[in-house]
N, C-alpha and C positions, 0 to 999 in steps of 0.2 A: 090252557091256562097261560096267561100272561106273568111272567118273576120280573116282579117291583123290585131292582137293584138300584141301592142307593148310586148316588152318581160321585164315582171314586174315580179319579184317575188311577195308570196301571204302576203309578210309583206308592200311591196308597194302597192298592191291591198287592201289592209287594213286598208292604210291610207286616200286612196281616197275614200274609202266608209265611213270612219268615217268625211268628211265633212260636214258639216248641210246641204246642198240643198240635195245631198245624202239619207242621215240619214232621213229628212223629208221623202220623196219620199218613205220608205221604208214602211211605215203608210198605202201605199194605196196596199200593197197587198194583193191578196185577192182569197178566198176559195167557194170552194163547195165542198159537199157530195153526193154520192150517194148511200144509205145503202140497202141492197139485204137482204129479211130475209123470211124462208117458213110461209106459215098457216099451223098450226098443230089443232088436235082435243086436246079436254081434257086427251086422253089416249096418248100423242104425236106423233098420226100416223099423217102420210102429210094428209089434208084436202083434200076433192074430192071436194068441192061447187066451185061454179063459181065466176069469182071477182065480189064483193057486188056491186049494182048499188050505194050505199050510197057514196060509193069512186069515183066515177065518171066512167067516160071514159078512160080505158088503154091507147086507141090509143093518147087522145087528150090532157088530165090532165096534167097539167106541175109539180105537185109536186108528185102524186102517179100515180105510171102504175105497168107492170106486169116487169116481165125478159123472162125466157126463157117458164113459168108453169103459168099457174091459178092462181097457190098455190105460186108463187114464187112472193112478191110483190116487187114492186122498190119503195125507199123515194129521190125523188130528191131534193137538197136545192139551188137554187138559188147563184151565188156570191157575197160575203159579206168580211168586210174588218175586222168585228169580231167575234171572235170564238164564243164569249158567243151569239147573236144573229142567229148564224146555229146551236148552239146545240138547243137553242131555237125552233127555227123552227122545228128541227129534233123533238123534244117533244111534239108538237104540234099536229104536223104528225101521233106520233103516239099514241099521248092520243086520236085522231079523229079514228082513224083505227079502235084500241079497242075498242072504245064503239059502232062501226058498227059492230062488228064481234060475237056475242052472245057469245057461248062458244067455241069459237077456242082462241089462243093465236098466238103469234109468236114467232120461233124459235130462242135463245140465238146464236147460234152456225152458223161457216161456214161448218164445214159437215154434212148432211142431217139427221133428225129423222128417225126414220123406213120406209124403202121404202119396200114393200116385191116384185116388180120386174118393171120394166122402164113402163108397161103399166097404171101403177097407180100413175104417173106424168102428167097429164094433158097437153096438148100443150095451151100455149095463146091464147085467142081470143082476133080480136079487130075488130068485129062487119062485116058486109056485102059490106064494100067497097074493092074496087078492091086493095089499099093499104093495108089495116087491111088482106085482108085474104094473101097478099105480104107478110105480117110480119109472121102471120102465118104459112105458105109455106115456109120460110126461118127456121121457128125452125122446120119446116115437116123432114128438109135439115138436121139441126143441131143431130135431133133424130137418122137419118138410118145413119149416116157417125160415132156419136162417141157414142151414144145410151144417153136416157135420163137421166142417175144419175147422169153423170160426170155436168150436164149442172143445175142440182138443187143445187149444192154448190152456199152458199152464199161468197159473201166478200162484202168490204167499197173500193169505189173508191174515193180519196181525190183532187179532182180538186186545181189546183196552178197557179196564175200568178202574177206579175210583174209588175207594171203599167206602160203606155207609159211616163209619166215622166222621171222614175228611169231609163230605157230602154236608154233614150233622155242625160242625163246625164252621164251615166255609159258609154256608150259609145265614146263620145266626149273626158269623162277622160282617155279611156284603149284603143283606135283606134283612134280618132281622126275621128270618122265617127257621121252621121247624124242618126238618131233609125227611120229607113223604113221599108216595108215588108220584104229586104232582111238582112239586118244587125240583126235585132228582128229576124227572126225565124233561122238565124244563131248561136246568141246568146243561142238560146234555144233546137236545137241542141247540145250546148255545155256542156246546163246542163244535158240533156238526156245521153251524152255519160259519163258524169262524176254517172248521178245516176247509168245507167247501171255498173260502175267499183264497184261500194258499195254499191247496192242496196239486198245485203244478209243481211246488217246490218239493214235492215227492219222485215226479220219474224223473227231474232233472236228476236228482241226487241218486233214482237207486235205477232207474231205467235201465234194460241191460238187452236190449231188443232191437239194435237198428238196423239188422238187417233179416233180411228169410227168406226162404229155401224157395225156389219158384214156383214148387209146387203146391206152394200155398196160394199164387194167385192165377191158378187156373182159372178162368174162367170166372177170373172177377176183372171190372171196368175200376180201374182205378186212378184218381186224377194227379198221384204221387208222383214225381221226378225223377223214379228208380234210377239209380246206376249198377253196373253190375260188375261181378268179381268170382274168381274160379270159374267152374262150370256151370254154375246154376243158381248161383245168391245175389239177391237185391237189395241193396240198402238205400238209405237217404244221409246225405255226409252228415250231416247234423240233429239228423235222429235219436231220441232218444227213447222211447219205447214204443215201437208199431204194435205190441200190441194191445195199448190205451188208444190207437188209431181208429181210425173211420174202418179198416182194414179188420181190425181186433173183437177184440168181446164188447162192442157198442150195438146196440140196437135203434137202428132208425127209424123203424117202427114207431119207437115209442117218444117221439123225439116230439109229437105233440102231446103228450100226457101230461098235467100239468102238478105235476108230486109238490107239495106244500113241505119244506122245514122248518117253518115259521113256530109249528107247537106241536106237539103229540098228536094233541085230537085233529088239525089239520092234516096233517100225515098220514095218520089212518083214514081217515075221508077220504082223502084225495087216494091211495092207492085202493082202498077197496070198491072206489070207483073204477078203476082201470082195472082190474079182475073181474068186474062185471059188465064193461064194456065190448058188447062185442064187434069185430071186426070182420067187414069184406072182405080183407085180403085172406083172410083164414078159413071163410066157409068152404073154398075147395078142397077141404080139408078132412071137413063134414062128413060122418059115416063111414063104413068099413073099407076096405082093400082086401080081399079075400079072406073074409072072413076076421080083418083084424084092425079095429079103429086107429087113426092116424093122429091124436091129439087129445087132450083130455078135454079140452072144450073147444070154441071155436071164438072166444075173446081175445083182448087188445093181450092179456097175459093170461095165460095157463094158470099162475096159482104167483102168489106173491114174490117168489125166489128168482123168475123170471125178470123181475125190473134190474135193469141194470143201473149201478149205482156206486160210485167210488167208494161210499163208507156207509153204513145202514146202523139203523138203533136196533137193539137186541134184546131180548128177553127170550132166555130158556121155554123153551115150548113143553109141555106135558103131551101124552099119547094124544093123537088126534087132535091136536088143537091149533088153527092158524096161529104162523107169527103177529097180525094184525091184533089176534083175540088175546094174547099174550101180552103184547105189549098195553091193551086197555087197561086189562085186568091190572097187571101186576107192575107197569110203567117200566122205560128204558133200565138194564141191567149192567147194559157194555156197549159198546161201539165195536164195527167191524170195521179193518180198513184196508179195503179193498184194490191199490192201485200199484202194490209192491211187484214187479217182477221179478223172480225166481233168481237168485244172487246166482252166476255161473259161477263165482270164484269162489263160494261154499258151498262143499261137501252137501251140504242138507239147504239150501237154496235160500238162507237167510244167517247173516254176521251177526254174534254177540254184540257188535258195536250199534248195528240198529235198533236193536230193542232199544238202548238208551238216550238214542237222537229222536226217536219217536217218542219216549217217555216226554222228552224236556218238549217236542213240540204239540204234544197233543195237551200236557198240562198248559200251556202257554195258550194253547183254544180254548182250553175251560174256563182259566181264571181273566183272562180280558175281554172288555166289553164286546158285546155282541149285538148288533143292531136286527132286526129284521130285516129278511129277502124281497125286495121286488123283483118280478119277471125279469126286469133291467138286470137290476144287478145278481140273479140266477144265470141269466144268457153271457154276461161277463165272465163270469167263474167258466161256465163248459168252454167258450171260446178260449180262455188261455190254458188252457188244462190241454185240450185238441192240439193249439199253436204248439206247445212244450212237446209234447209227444212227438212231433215229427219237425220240428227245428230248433228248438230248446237250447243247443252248443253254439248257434252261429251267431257269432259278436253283434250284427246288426239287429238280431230277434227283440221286439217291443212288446213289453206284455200291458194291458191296461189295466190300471184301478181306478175306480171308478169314474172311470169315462175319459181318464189324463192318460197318454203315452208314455211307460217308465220301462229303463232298462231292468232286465231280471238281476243282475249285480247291484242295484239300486235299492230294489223291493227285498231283496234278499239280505241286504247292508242293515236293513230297518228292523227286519225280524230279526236277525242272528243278535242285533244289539240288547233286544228284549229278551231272547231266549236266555242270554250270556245270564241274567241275575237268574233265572227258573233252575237254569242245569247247577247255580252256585247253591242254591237253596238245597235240591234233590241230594249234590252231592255230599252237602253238611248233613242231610238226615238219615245219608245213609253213609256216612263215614269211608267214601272214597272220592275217586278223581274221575267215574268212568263217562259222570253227565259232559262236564266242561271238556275233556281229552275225546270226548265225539262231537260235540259239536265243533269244537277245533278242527276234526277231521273234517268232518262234513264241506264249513269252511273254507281250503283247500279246494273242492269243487269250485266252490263258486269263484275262486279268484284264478282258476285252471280249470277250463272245464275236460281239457284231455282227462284228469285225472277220474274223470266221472266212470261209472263201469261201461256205458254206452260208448265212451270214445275209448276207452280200453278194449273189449272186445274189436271194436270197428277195425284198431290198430293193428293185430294181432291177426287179423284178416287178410288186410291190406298186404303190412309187409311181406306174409308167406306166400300170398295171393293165394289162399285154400278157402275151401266155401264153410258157411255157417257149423252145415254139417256134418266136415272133419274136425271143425274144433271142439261141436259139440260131443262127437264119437272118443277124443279123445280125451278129453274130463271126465266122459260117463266113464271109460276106463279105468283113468287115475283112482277114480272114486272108489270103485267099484275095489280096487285091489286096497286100499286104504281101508276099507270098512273092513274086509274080510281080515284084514290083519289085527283091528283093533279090539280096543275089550267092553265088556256092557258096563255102560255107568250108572245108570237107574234103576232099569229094570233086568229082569236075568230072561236067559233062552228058554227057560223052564219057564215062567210067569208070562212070556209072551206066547207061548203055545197054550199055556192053561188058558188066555183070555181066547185064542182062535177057537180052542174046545168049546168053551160055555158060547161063545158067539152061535159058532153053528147047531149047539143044542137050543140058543135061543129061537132061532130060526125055526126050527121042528116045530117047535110049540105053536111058533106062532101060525103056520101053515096046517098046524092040525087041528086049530081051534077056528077056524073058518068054514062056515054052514052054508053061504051063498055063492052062486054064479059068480063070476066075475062082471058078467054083464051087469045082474041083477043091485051085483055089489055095486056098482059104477052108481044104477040109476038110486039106489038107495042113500048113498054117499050124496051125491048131488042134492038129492029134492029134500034129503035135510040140512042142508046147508051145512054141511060137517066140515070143521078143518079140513086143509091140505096141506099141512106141513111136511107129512109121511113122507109123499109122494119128489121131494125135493132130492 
């Protein structure tokens, strides 16, 4: 569907969001997290133990599961409408973690502690149901296509939406339409196409990754400028997250796939083409290894979770049912966004102050015009997004819009001017200063890019000349004795063992209500063309 928005400039767009029914409405947006961080030993090698039964069930737990490793935990928060109660949460999480974990820690950092080679990444388990070893079999997939290290990098996923109110009103003010499945995920399509045009201005500002450990490029050809420092760490001086890199959780693979964010129904076409596409480079993949299949299929992507993507539409999935079939049905719900590196300098791997610079710039992508994407101007956005990740600090760096050479302090002068009335607005309707005093902050970056978290770690490196991974060793510490001292803010040590309980009695269940093979299950699952959300 095409949204017929009247043609307002963003000074008239401005006036109408500063209305009070507006401005209310704007109160009930609302967040989630989801923080990725490894178990390490005392010596900072990745942890070989299995996930602690104390945390529950991977497969079933709604607030902790794994990612792609054992070693790799997930913290999920729930959507909430204030920051200080998910960081809450997030605290909570993982003062409970820690005190299950004897003497392992968790890693500070989005690039991996010492890995000395892919076989000492452990695959996820999630127990002996024909799902669980589904999810399994899908990272069996993830292993032989891009190999295990790329898939240990952590990041923070920042879940965003919108409430059907604001949706309800905003629209009636700026189309003169009704806020339904199609008008709402048209809408947010338009914030999508708007983050993707300045979504570089994310790792400049939160990028915390310019350097890693060597053992991450074992036995990769890489065309990067490395310098190196301590014993064993390589960075790029002006780096600012390797791992949004060519190096990172990028897939080249997929770099001819031609993903539409033009409209919902393009979107879904266009990816459910590429799940059904299959791939040469993957049929050696084809069939068992003693006795145990090595991918869930032999296509361009495994199953939809596989596209990699700075920020995705989202709709809540029900049992068995693809994200694609989700989002037809029932249209975009929230935006993911996908390109935060794991904050070293917080405890739980994400600042109170971002939630609010992300609030004021994700509403700033909703409510200003949004043109449609050509190929053109899709291939501009990944080229500066790539440029920023691995030189983003250095004064000479030119990023392009639309096809003109502009400094990133230039492009950046432009937004922060627009965002300045967004953050004034949020901060009247919610009766504080936290929108305009982060953007302020942020700010600061752009006019110092030392102050960025990228050139703070890099510093911090430098000056001691210690490697990545004594500083990440000694955060994980810091942390680690920090949480054990402090108190539960949300939830209690009793309610987070009751949810481990019910997790892994959900698990039982589900493992005992299962009648077929695994095989059987596979070929059954396939030839009805059933979801694979599960399996993600």
């Amino acid at each position: 569907m095409t949204l017929q928005v009247n043609n307002l400039t963003f000074g008239e767009r401005l006036k109408r969001l500063e209305k009070a029914p507006l401005m209310q409405a704007l109160t009930g947006i609302r967040h989630g997290v989801e923080r990725e961080t490894l178990r390490v030993n005392a010596d900072g090698v990745l942890a070989q133990t299995p996930h602690n039964k104390h945390f529950g069930s991977a497969l079933t737990h709604e607030l902790i599961t794994t990612d792609f490793s054992e070693s790799l935990l997930e913290f999920i928060t729930p959507p909430e409408t204030s920051a200080d109660v998910t960081i809450g949460q997030l605290r909570d999480v993982h003062k409970y973690v820690m005190s299950k974990m004897d003497d392992e820690r968790l890693w500070p950092m989005s690039m991996p502690c010492f890995v000395k080679n892919d076989d000492d990444i452990p695959l996820a388990q999630y127990g002996s149901s024909n799902i669980g070893k589904m999810k399994t079999l899908y990272r069996t997939g993830l292993k032989n296509r891009y190999g295990s290290m790329m898939q240990a990098i952590s990041g923070v996923h920042f879940n965003f939406s919108l409430p059907q109110d604001f949706w309800q009103l905003w629209l009636q003010e700026t189309a003169g339409k009704d806020a339904d499945k199609q008008t709402v995920s048209a809408s947010y399509f338009g914030l999508i196409r708007n983050y993707r045009r300045f979504c570089w201005l994310i790792p400049y500002l939160y990028g915390a990754s310019p350097a890693l450990c060597g053992s991450f490029l074992k036995n990769k050809n890489s065309k990067l400028s490395f310098q190196k420092l301590g014993q064993g760490t390589y960075y790029l001086p002006y780096a600012t997250s390797l791992r949004m890199s060519d190096l990172g959780y990028t897939n080249s693979a997929q770099s001819g796939l031609a993903i539409c964010y033009n409209d919902i129904d393009s979107y879904i076409d266009s990816l459910r083409q590429a799940i059904n596409k299959p791939s040469q480079n993957y049929q050696k993949f084809v069939g068992k290894v003693n006795g145990e299949h090595q991918q869930l299929n032999a296509n361009v992507l495994q199953i939809e979770n596989e596209l990699y993507s700075p920020i995705r539409p989202k709709q809540p999935t029900q049992r068995l049912e693809k994200p694609t079939d989700a989002l037809d049905a029932r249209g975009v719900n929230y935006v993911e966004v996908r390109v935060l590196d794991v904050n070293p300098f917080s405890s739980v791997g994400i600042e109170r102050r971002q939630f609010f610079f992300l609030d004021v710039f994700l509403v700033y992508c909703a409510i200003s015009d949004s043109a449609f994407m050509s190929a053109e101007d899709y291939a501009e956005t990944e080229r500066n997004l790539k440029a920023v990740v691995s030189q983003g600090r250095d004064p000479a760096f030119l990023l392009h819009k639309q096809g003109r050479s502009i400094s990133l302090p230039d492009w950046a002068d432009s937004l922060f001017t627009d965002m300045q009335a967004i953050a004034a607005i949020l901060d009247k309707a919610n009766n504080c200063q936290d929108y305009t005093e982060a953007l302020a902050f942020e700010w600061r970056k752009i006019r110092d890019p030392e102050l960025t978290p990228s050139a703070k770690m890099l510093a911090l490196m430098l000056d001691q000349n210690i490697d990545n991974g004594v500083l990440g060793l000694q955060l994980a510490e810091q942390y680690k004795q920090e949480f054990m001292a402090a108190d539960y803010l949300i939830f209690s040590e009793q309610e987070l063992m009751q949810q481990a309980e019910i997790s892994l009695q959900k698990q039982a269940e589900i493992e005992a209500q299962d009648v077929l093979s695994f095989d059987d299950f596979l070929v059954d699952y396939f030839s009805q063309k059933q979801p694979m959300s599960e399996a993600s």
